[in-house]
Structures are given as structure tokens and as C-alpha cells.
DSSP file (Angstrom, degrees, kcal/mol; ACC not computed):
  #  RESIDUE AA STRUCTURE BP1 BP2  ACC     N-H-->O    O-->H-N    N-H-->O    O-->H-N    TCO  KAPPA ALPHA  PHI   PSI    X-CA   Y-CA   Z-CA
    1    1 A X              0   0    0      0, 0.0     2,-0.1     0, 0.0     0, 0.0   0.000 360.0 360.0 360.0 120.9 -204.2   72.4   56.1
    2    2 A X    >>  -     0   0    0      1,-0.1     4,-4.0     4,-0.0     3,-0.7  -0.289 360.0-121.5 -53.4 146.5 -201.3   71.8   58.1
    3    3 A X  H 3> S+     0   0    0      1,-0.3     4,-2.5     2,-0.2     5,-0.1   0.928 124.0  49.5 -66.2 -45.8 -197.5   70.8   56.5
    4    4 A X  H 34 S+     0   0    0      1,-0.3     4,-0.4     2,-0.2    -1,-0.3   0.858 109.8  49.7 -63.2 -44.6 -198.4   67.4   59.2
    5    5 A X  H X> S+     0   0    0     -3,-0.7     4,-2.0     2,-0.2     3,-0.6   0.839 110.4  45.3 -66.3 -38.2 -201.6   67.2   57.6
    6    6 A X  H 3X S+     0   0    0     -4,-4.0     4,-1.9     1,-0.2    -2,-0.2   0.981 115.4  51.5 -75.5 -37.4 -200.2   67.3   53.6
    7    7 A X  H 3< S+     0   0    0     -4,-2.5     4,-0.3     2,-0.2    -1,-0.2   0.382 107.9  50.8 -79.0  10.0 -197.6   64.7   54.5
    8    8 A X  H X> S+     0   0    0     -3,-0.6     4,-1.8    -4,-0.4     3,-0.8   0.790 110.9  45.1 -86.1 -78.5 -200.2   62.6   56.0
    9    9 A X  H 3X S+     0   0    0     -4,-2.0     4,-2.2     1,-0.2    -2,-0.2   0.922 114.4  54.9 -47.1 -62.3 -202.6   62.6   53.0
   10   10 A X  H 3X S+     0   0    0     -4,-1.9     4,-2.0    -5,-0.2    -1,-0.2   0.797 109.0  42.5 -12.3 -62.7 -199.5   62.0   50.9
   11   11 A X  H X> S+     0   0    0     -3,-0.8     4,-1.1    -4,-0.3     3,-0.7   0.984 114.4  48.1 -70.0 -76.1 -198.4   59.1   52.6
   12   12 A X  H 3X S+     0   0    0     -4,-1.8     4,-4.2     1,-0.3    -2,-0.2   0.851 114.9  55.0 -41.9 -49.5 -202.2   57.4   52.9
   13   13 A X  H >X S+     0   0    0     -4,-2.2     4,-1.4    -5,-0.2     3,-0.8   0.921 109.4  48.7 -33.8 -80.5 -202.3   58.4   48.6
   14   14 A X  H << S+     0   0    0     -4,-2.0    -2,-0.2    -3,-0.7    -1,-0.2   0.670 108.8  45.0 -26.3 -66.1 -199.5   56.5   48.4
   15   15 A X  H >X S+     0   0    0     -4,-1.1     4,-4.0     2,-0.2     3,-1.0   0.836 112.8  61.2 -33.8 -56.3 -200.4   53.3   50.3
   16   16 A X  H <X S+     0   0    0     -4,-4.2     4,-1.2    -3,-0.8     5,-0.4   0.986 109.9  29.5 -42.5 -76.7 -203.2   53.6   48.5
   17   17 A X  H 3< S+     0   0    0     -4,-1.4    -1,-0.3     1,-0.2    -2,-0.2   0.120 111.7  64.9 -73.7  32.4 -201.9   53.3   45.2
   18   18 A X  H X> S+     0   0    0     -3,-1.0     3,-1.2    -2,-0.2     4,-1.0   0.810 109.4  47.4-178.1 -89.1 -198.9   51.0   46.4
   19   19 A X  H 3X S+     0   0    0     -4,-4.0     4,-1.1     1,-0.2    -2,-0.2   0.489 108.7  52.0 -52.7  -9.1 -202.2   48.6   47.2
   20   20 A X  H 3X S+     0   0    0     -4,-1.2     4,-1.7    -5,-0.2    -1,-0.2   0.640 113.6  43.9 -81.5 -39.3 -204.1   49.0   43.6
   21   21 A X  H <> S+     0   0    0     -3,-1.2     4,-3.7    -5,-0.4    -2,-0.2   0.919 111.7  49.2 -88.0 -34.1 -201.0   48.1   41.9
   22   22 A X  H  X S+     0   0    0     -4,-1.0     4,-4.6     2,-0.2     5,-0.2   0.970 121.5  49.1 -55.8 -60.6 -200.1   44.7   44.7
   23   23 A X  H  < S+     0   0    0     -4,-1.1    -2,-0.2     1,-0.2    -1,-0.2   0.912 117.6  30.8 -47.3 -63.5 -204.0   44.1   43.6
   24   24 A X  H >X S+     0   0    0     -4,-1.7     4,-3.2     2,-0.2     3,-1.1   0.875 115.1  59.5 -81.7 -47.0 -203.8   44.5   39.8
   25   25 A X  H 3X S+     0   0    0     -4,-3.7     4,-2.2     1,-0.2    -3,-0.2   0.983 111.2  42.1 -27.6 -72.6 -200.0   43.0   39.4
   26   26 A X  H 3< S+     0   0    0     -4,-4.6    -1,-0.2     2,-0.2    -2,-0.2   0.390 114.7  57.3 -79.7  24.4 -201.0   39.3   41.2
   27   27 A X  H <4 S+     0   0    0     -3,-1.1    -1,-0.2    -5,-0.2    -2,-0.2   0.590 116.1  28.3 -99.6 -60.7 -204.2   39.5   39.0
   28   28 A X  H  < S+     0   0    0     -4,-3.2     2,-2.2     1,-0.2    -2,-0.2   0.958 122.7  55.0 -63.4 -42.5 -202.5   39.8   35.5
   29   29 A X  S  < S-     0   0    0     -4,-2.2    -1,-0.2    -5,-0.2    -4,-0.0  -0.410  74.9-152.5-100.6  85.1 -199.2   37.7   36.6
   30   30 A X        -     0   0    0     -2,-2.2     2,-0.2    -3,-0.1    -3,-0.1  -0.340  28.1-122.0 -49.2 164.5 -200.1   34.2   38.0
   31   31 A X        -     0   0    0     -5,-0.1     2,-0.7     0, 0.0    -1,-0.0  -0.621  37.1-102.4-101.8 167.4 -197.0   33.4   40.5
   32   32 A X        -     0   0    0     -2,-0.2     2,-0.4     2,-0.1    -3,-0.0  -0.866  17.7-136.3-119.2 140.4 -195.3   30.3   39.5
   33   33 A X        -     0   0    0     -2,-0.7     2,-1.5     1,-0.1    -1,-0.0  -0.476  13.5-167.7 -87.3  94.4 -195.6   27.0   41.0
   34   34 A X        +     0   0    0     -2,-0.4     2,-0.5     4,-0.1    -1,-0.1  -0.284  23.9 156.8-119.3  76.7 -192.2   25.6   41.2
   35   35 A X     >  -     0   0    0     -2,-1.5     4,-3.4     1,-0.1     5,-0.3  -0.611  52.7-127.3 -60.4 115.2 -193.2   21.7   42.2
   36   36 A X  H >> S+     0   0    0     -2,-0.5     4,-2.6     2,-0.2     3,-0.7   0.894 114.9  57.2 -14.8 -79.7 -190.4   19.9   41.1
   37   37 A X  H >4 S+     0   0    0      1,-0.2     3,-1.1     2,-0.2     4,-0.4   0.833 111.9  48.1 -15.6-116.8 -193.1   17.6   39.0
   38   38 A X  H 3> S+     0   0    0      1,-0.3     4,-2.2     2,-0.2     5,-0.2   0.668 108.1  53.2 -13.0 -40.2 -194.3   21.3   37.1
   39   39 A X  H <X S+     0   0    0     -4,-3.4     4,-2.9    -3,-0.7    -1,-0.3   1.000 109.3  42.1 -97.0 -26.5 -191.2   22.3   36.4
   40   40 A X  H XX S+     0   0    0     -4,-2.6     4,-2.9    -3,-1.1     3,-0.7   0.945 116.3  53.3 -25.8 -75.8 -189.9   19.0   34.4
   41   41 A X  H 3> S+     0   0    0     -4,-0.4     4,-2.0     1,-0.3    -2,-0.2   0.822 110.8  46.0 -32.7 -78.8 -193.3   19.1   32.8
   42   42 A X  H 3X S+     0   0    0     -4,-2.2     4,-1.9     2,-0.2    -1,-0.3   0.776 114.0  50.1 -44.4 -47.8 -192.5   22.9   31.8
   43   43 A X  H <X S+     0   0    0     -4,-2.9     4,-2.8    -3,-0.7    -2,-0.2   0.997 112.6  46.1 -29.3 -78.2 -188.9   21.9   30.5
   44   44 A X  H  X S+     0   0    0     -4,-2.9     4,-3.0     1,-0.2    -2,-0.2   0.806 112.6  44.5 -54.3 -46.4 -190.0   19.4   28.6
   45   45 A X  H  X>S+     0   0    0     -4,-2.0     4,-2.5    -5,-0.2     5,-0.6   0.992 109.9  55.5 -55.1 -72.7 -192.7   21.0   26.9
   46   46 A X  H  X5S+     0   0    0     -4,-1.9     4,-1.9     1,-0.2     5,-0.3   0.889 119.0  37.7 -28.2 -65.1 -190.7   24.3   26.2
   47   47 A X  H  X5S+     0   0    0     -4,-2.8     4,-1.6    -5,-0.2    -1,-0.2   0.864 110.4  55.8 -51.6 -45.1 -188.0   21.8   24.4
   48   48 A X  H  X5S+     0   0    0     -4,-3.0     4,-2.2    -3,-0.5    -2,-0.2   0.850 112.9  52.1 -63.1 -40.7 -190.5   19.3   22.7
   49   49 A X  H  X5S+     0   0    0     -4,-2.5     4,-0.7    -5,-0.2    -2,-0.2   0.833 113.1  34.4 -64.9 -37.0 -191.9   22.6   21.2
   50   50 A X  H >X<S+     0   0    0     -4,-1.9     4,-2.5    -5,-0.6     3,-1.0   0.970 115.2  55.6 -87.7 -33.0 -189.0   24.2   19.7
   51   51 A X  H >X S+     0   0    0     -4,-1.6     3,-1.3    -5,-0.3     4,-0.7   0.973 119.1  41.3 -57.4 -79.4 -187.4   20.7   18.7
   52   52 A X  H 3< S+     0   0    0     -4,-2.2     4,-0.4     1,-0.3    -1,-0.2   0.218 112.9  49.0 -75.7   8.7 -191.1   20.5   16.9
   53   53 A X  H <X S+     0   0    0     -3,-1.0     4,-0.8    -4,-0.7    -1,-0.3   0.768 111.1  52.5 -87.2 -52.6 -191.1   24.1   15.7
   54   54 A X  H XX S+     0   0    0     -4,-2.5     4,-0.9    -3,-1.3     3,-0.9   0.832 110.4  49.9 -37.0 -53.6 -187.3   23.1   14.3
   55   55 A X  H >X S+     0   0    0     -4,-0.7     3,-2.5     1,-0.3     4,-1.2   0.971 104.4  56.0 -59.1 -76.3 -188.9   19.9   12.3
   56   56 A X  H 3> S+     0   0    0     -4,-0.4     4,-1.0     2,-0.2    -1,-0.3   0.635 104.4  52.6   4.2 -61.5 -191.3   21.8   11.0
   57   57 A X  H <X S+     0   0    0     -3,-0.9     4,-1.3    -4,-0.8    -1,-0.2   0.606 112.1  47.8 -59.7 -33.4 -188.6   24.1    9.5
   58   58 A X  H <X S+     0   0    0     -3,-2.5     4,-1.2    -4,-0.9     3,-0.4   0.939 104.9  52.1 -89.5 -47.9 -186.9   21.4    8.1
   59   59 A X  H  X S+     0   0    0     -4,-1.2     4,-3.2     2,-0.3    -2,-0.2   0.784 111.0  51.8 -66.2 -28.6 -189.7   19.7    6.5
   60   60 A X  H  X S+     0   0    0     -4,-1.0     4,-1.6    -5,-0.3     5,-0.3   0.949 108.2  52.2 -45.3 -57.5 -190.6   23.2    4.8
   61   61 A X  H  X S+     0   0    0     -4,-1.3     4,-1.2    -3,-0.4    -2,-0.3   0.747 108.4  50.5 -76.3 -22.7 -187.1   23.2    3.7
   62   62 A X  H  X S+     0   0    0     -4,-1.2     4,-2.0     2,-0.2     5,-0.3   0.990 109.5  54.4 -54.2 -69.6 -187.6   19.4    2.2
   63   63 A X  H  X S+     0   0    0     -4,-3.2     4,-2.3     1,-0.3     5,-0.4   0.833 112.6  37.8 -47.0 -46.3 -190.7   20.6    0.3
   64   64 A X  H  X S+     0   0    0     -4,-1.6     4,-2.0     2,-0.2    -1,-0.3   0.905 111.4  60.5-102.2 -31.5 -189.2   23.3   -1.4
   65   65 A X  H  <>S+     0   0    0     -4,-1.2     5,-1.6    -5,-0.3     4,-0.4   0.979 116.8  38.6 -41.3 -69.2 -185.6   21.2   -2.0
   66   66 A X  H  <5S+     0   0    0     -4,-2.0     3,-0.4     2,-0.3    -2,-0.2   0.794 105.1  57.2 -83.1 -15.1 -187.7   18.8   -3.9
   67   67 A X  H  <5S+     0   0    0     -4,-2.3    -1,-0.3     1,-0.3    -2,-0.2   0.969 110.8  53.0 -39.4 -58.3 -190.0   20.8   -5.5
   68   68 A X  T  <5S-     0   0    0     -4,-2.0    -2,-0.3    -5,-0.4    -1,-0.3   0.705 105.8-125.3 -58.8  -9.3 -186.7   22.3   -6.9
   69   69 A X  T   5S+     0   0    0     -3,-0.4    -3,-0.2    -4,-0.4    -1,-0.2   0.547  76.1 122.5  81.2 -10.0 -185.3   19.3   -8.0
   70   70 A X      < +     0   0    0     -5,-1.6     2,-0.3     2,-0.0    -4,-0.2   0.605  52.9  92.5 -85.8  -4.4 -182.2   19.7   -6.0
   71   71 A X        -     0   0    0     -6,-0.2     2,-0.0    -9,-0.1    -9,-0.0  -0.843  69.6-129.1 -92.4 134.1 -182.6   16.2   -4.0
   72   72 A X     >  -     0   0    0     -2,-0.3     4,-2.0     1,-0.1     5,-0.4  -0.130  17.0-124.2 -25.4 128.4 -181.5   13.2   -4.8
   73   73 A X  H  > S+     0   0    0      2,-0.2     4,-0.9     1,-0.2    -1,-0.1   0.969 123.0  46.5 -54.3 -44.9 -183.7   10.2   -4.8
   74   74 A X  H  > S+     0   0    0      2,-0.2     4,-3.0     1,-0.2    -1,-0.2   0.890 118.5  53.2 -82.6 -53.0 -181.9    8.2   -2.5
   75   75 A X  H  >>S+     0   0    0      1,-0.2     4,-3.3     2,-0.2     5,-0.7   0.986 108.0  48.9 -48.7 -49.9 -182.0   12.2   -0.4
   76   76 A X  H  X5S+     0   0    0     -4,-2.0     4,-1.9     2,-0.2    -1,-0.2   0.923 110.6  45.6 -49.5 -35.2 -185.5   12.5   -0.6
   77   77 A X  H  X5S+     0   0    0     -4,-0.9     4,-1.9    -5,-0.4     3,-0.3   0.976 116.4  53.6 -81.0 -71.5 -186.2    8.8    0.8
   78   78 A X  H  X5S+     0   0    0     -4,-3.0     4,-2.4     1,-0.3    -2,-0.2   0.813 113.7  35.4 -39.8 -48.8 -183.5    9.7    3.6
   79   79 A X  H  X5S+     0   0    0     -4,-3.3     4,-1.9     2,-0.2    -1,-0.3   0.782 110.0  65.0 -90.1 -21.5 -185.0   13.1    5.0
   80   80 A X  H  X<S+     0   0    0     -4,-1.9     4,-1.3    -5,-0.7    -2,-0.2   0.994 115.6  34.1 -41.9 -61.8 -188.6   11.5    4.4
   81   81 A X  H  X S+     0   0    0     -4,-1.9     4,-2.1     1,-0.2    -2,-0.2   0.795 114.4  53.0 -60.1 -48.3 -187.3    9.1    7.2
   82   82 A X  H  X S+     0   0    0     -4,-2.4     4,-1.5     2,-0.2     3,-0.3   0.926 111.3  48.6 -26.4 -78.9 -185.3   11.2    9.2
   83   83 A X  H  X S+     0   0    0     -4,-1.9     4,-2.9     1,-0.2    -2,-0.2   0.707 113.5  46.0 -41.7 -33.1 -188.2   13.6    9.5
   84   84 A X  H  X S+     0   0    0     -4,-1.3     4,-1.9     2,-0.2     5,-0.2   0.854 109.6  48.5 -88.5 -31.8 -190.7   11.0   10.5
   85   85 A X  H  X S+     0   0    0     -4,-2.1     4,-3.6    -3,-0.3     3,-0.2   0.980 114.3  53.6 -56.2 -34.1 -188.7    8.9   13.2
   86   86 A X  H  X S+     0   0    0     -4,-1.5     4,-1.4     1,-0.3    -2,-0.2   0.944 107.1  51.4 -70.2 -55.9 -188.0   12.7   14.6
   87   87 A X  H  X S+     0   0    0     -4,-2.9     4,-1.8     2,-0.2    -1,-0.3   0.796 110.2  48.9  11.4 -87.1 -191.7   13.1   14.6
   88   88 A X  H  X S+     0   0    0     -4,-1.9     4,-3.2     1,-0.3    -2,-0.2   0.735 107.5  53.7 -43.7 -48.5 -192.2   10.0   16.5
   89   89 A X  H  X S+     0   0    0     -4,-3.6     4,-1.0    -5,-0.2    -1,-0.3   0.829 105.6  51.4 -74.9 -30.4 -189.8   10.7   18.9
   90   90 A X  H  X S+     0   0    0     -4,-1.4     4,-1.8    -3,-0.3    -2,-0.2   0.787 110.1  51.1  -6.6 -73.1 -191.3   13.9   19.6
   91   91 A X  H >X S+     0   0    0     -4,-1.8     3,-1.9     2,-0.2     4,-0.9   0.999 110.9  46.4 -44.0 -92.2 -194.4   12.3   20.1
   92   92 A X  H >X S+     0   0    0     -4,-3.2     4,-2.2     1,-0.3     3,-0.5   0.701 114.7  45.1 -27.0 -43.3 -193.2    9.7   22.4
   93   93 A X  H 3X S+     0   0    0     -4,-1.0     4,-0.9     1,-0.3    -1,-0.3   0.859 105.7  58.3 -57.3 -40.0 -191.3   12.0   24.5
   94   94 A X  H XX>S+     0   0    0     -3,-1.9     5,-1.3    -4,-1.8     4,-1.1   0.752 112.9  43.5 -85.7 -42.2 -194.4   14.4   24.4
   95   95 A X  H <<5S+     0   0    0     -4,-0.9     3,-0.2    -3,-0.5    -1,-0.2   0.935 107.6  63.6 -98.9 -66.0 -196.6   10.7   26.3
   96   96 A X  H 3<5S+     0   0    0     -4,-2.2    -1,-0.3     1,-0.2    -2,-0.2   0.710 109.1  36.9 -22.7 -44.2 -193.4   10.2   28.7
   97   97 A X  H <<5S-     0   0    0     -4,-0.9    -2,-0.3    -3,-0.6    -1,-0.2   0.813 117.1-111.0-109.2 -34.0 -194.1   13.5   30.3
   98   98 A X  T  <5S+     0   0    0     -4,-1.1    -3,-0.3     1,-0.4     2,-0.2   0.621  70.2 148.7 163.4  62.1 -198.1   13.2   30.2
   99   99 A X      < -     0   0    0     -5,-1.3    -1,-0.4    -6,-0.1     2,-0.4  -0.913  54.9-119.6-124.5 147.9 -198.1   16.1   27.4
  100  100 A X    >>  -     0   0    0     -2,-0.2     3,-2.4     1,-0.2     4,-0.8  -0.817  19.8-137.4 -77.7 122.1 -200.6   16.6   24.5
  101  101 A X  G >4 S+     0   0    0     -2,-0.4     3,-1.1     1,-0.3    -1,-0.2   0.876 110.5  47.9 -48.2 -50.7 -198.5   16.4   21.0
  102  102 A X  G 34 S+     0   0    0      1,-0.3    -1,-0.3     2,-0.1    -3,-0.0   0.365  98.0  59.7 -89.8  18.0 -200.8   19.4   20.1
  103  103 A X  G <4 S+     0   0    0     -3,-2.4     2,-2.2     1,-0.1    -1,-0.3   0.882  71.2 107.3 -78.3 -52.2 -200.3   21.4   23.4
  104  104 A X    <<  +     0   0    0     -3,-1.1     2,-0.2    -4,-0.8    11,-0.2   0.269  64.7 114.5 -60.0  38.2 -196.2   21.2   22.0
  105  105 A X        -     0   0    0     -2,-2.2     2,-0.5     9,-0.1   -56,-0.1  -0.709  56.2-148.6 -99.4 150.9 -197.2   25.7   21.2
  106  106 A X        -     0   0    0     -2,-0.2     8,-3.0   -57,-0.1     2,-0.8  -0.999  15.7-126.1-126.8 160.6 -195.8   28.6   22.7
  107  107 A X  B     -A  113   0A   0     -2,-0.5     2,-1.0     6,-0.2     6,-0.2  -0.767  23.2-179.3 -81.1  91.4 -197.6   31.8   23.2
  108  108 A X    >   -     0   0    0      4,-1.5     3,-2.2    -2,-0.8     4,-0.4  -0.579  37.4-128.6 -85.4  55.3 -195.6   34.6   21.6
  109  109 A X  G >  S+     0   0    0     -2,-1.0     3,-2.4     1,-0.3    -1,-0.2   0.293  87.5   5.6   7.6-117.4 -198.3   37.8   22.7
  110  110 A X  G 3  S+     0   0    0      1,-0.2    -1,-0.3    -3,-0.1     3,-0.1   0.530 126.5  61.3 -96.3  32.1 -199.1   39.6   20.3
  111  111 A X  G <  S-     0   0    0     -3,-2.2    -1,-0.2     1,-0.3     2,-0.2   0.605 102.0-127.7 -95.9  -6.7 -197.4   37.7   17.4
  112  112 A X    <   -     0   0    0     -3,-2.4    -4,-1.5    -4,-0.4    -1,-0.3  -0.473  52.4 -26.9  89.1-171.9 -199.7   34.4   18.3
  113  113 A X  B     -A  107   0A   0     -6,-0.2    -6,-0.2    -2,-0.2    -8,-0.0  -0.489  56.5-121.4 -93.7 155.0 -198.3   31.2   18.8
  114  114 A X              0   0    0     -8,-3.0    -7,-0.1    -2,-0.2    -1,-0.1   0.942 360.0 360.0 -62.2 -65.1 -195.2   30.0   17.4
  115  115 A X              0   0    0    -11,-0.2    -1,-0.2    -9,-0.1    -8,-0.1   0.242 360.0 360.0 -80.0 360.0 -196.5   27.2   15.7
């Protein structure tokens, strides 16, 4: 085999795997669609989820305040309310934007969803 002939097969190898990889890259990675409309939608969801990951956090942190005793009555009543407008609002926002309140997840790989 000629030097013209090994740098020939080289190159076509190459091409080759160049096109295997083009192939197998836009199979695992959808491209993303950036409609104006989609990417609001994507905002919003990304925010309504961590605002409702946050709430979460807090209500945890309620539960274990009053378990402990360390709230007030008058606190307890206040961060019961607090938590539930926030809720609401959440919820509402989640309508505005045509989103399912239980969609409101992210997908962390292999740690599972956030929520």
C-alpha cells in the first residue's frame, strides 16, 4: 500500500467516524427550539419550580420549628398563611403560563428530580 493510499483510508476512517458521532450526538441531544412562546414557557417553569422547591424548604423548616416548640402562636398562624398564599401564587402563575402545578420538577440525571 502506497503512503497516497494510507492517507486516503485515513481520511475516509475519519469521515467515517466524524459521521457516527454527527449521528449519535443529534440522537441523544434534542436541539432546542427557541420560539419566543417556548422559551417564556421554559423561564417560567424553571422559576415556578425552584420558587416551589424553596416553599417546600420552608414549610419543612415550619414543621420542625413547631414541633420544637420554638414558634409563637401568633408565628405559627403567620407562616401557615404566608406559606399557603405563596402556594397559590405559584399555582396561579403555573395556569398564566399553561403549566401543570405538578410538571413544576426538574430532572437532575442521575440524582432524580429535584422535587
Amino acid at each position: 500500500m502506497s503512503q497516497s493510499d494510507a492517507v486516503r483510508l485515513e481520511i475516509e476512517e475519519l469521515e467515517a467516524l466524524r459521521a457516527e458521532l454527527e449521528k449519535s450526538t443529534a440522537a441523544a441531544a434534542p436541539r432546542w427550539n427557541a420560539e419566543p412562546e417556548d422559551v417564556r414557557r421554559s423561564v417560567a417553569k424553571l422559576v415556578l419550580t425552584l420558587v416551589e422547591f424553596i416553599r417546600k424548604v420552608m414549610e419543612r423548616q415550619a414543621l420542625r420549628r413547631m414541633e420544637a416548640d420554638t414558634l409563637t402562636p401568633e408565628e405559627v398562624e403567620s407562616v401557615g398563611l404566608a406559606l399557603m398564599k405563596l402556594e397559590e401564587t405559584i399555582q396561579e402563575m403555573a395556569q398564566v403560563f399553561g403549566l401543570d402545578p405538578q410538571d413544576l420538577n426538574l430532572e437532575l440525571g442521575p440524582l432524580g428530580k429535584l422535587i
